[in-house]
N, C-alpha and C positions, 0 to 999 in steps of 0.2 A: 137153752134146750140141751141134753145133754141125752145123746144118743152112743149104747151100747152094738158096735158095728164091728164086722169082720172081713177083708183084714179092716186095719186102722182107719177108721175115716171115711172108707167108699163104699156107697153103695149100685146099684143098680135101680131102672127105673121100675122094676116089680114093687123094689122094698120099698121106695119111696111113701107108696099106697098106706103101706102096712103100717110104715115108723111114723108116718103124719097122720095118721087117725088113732094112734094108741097112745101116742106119747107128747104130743102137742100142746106146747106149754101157751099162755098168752105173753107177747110182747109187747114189750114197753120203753118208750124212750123219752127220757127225760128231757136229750139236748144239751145237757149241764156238764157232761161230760168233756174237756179239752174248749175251755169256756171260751173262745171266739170263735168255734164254729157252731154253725143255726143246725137245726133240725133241715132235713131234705122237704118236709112237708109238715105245715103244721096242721091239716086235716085230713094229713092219711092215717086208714086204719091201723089200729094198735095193737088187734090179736090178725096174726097170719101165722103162715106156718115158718118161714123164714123172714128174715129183715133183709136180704140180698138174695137176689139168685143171679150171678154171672153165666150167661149163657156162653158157650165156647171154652173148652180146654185146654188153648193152645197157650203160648207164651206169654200173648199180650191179657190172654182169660185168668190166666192162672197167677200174673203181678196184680193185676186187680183186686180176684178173690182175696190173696193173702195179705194187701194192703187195706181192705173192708174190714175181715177178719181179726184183724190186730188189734183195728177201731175199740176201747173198753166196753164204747155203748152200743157197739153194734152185737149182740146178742148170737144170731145165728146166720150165716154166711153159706150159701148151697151152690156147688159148682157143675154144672150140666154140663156134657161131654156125649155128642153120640156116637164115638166110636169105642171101644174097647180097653182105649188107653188115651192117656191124656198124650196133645201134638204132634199127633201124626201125620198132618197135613202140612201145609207151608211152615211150620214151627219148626221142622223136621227134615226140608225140604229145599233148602237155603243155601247161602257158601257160609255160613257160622262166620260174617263178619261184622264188628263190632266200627260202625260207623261213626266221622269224622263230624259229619252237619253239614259239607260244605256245596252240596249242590241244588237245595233248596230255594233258594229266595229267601229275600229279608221278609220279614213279616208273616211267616207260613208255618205253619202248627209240623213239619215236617221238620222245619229247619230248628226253632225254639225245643221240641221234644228230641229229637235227636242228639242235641246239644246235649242236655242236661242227664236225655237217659243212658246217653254214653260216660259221665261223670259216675252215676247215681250204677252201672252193671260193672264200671272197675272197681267201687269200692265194695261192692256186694261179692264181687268173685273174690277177691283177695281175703276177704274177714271171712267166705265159708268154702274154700279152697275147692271153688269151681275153677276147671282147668281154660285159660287164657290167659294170650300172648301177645303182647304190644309188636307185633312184626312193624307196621307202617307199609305205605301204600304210596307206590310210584304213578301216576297219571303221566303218558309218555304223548307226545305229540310228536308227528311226522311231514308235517308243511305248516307253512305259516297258518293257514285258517286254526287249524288245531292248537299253534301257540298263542294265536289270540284270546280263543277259548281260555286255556291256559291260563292268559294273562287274569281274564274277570275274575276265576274263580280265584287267581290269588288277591285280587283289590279287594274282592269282597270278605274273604277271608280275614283281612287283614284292618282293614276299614271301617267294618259292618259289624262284624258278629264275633270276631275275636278269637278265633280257630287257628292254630300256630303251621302254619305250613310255609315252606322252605324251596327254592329254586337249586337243584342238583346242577351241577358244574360236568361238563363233559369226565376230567380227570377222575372227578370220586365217581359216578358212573361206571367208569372203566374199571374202577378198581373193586368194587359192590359188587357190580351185575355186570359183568362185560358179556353175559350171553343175550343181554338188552338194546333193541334199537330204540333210539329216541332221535331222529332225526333234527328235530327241531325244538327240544327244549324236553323237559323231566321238572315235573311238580311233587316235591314229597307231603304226603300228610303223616307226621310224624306217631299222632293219637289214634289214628287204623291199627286194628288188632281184630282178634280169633277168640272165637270162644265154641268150648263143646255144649253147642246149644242142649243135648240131654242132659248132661248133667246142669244145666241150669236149669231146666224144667223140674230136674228129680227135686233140688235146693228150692225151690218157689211153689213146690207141692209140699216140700217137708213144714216150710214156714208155715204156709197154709193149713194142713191137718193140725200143730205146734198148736195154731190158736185156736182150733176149735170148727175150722170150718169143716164143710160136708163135703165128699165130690161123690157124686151121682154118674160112674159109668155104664156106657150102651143106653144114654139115656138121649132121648134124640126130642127138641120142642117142635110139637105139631100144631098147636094153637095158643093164640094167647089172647085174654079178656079181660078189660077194666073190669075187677071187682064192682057189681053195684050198677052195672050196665053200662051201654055205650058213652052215654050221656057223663060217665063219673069222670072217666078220662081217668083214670089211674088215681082220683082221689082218694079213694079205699082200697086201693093196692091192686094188684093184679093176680088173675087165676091162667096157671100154666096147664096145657095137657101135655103130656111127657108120655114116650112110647118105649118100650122095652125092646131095642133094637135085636136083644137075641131072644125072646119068646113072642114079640106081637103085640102085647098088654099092653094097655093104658091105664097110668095114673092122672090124675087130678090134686094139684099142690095152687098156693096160694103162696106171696110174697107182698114185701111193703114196695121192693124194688127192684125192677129187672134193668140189667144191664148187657146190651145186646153186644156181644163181642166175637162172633159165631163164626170172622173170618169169611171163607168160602162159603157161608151160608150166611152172611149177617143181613144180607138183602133178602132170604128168604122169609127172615126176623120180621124185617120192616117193615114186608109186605102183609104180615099175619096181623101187625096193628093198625096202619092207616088205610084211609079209604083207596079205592083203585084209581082214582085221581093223583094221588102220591104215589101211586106206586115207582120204582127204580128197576134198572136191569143190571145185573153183572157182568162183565167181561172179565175172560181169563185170561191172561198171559201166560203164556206156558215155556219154563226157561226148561232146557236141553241141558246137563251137563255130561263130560267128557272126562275120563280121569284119563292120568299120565304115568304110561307103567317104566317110561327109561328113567335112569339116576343123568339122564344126560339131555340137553344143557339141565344146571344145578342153579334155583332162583332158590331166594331166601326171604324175598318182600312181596309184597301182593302189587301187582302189575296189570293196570286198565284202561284202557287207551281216554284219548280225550274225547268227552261225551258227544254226541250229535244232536243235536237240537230234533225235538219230536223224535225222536224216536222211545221206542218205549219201557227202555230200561238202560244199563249204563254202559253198553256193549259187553263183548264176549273178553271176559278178562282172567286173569291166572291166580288163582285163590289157593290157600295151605291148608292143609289143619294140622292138628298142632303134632303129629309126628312127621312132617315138612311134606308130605304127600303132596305132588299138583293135580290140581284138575283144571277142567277150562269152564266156562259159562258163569252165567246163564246169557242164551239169546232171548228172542223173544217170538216167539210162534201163540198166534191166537188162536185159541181153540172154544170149541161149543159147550165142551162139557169142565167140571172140576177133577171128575174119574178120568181124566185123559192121561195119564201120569208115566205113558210108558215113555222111554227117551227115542225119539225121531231120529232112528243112522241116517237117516236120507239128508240131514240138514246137518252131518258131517263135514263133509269137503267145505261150508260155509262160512263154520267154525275154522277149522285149517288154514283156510287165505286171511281173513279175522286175524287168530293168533300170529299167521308168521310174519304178519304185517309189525310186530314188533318182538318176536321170539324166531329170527328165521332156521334158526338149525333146528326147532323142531323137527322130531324123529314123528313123521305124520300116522307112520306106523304102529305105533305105540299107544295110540288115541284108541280107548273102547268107552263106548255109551257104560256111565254109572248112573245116574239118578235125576227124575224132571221132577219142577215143582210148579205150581200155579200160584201164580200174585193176582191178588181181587182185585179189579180196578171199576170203576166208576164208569170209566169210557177208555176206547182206544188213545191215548194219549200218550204224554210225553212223560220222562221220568226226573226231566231237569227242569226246571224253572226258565230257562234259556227256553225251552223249545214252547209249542205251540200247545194247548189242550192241555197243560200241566192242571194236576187234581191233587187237589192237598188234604190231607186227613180228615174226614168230619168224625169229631166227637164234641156228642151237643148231647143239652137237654132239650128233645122236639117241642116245639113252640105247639102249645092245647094241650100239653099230656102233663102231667105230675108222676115224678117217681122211675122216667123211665132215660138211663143216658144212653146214646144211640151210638157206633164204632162202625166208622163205614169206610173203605179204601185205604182198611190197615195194611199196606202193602211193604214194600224196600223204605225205607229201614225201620220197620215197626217191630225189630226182633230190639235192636238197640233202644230204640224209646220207650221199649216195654214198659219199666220202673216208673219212666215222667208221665205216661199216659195213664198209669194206675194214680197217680200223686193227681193230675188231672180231673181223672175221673169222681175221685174221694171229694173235689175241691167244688166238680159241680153239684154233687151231691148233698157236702157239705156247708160249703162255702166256704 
């Protein structure tokens, strides 16, 4: 389908209406295409108006689309976005670091994606000169409990899953970071790095338009329907309603396949297809960050204390971006809503005792509230595999349904696995 759009590529969810009732080609796939993979379906409908529609904008929506997109047989690719711009939510929202795998568990779609999509986002920055920086990441322990921790994550590191990380020596310590306490050991991950999560988004939207795909801004999904009624289960594809978040309007579009990837709203997704027996709930996390306006003390590595089992993220640690700027966070504050976004001063001085637990000359005065973001999570749980309630990524094709892969508890470090979860997602799709 080949659609004349201004600018490049995007539309809104008014024109949607207009460009799919006037110019609506019929689709067709052969399968034959990149010959060991199958067809996603081999009795789903063949005329819709899209062959994908990725729901969600954000980082992890936006590797998808463009790895669908690229697909030769996949035809036409439609990216739904309802806010005004593509990742502005947690994609946006983040410390822009580019994760190691090492706190996962063996066997856990966290740990395996994280691996590979931290391989698969250095070669892709480097070949289209998105800005990122192999800094590496000190884990500091300050009593034995903390250097046992320590201890695992380096067995397993080492034993298990084959992630390069290294035991710091008091002397090089001193000589690196001497504004660093590490009372009882320092674990380095050498492969932790920074990246400007925008201009990766800009790089993963460009690829995307490049092949052809659609994206559909202030387009917000309000319903969705197996083609052909309840009973079809997405065998003849699915009918989206899509709303015009800045005039009110509703369009009505059809797809061979929805891919629910809506982040902050992907449970909303979930809940629009299966019965209220399935239905799921989301919790927010909501991380606080802190920037740091003194040149004094002067850190050059990303510094995070050692993890605590349940708790629900990876403590309050010291993250760069790539003009060495500090800041502190994220903590972990649970809130009711996703619009919670403003940064908590009250949960200041929390931060503070946190940080000088292993940065003591922080200048505490120099700490002002910059930016919160919300991680979707499944339940109040843990964010390490040590702890209690740990929730590891679900992306599935839902068992009854055809045509539809599901992205639920895309949380820490679903900015780094972006790449392997779109590789993933093409693979349930395709096989």
């Amino acid at each position: 389908m080949t659609l004349i759009l201004a600018p490049k590529g995007r539309l809104t969810a008014a024109t949607i209406r207009n460009v799919v009732t006037s110019s609506v080609l019929p689709i067709t796939r052969t399968g034959h295409h990149h010959g060991r993979l199958r067809p996603f379906s081999h009795t789903s409908a063949s005329h819709a108006d899209f062959t994908h529609a990725v729901i969600g904008g954000g980082v992890v929506g936006l590797a998808i689309a463009q790895q669908l997109a690229r697909r030769s047989s996949s035809p036409s690719t439609l990216l739904l976005e309802r806010h005004s711009a593509v990742g502005t939510e947690t994609s946006s929202r983040n410390s822009e670091v580019i994760h190691a795998g090492i706190y996962y568990g063996a066997g856990t779609l966290k740990t395996e994606l994280c691996i590979r999509g931290k391989n698969l986002l250095y070669e892709l920055c480097e070949k289209h000169a998105v800005p990122h920086k192999r800094v590496g990441k000190w884990i500091v322990a300050q009593n034995q409990a903390q250097r046992e921790a320590l201890q695992r994550i380096h067995d397993f590191c080492v034993n298990e899953i084959n992630v390069p990380v290294r035991w710091v020596s008091r002397e090089e310590a001193q000589r690196r970071e001497p504004a660093v306490r590490a009372e009882a050991g320092i674990l380095e991950s050498p492969t932790t790095g920074i990246v400007d999560s925008h201009s990766l988004m800009v790089c993963l939207q460009g690829r995307f338009e490049e092949a052809g795909g659609t994206v559909a801004l202030a387009s917000a999904v309000t319903a969705i329907r197996p083609v052909g009624g309840a009973n079809a289960n997405g065998k003849e594809g699915w009918e989206l309603t899509v709303r015009d978040t800045t005039t009110g309007e509703s369009s009505t579009i059809t797809t061979s396949t929805i891919i629910n990837s809506a982040g902050l709203g992907a449970v909303d997704v979930h809940n629009m297809i299966v019965p209220p027996s399935q239905h799921k709930q989301m919790f927010y996390a909501k991380g606080n960050y802190f920037s740091y306006t003194s040149s004094s003390p002067k850190v050059s590595t990303l510094i995070y204390p050692a993890p605590e089992p349940g708790a629900g993220g990876l403590g309050t640690h010291l993250t760069l971006d790539l003009a060495g700027r500090i800041k502190f966070g994220p903590d972990v504050e649970w809130v009711d809503s996703p619009d919670d976004l403003a940064v908590n001063s009250a949960r200041l001085p929390e931060a503070i005792e946190a940080v000088k637990k292993y940065l003591p000359d922080l200048d505490d005065t120099q700490l002002q509230p910059d930016y919160a973001g919300i991680r979707p999570k499944l339940g109040k749980a843990g964010a390490v595999a040590q702890g209690k309630g740990f929730v590891d990524f679900v992306i599935r094709r839902e068992e009854g349904y055809e045509g539809w892969v599901n992205l639920l508890n895309i949380e820490s470090p679903g900015l780094t696995s972006s790449l392997a979860i779109a590789e993933k997602v093409e693979g349930l799709l395709y096989g």
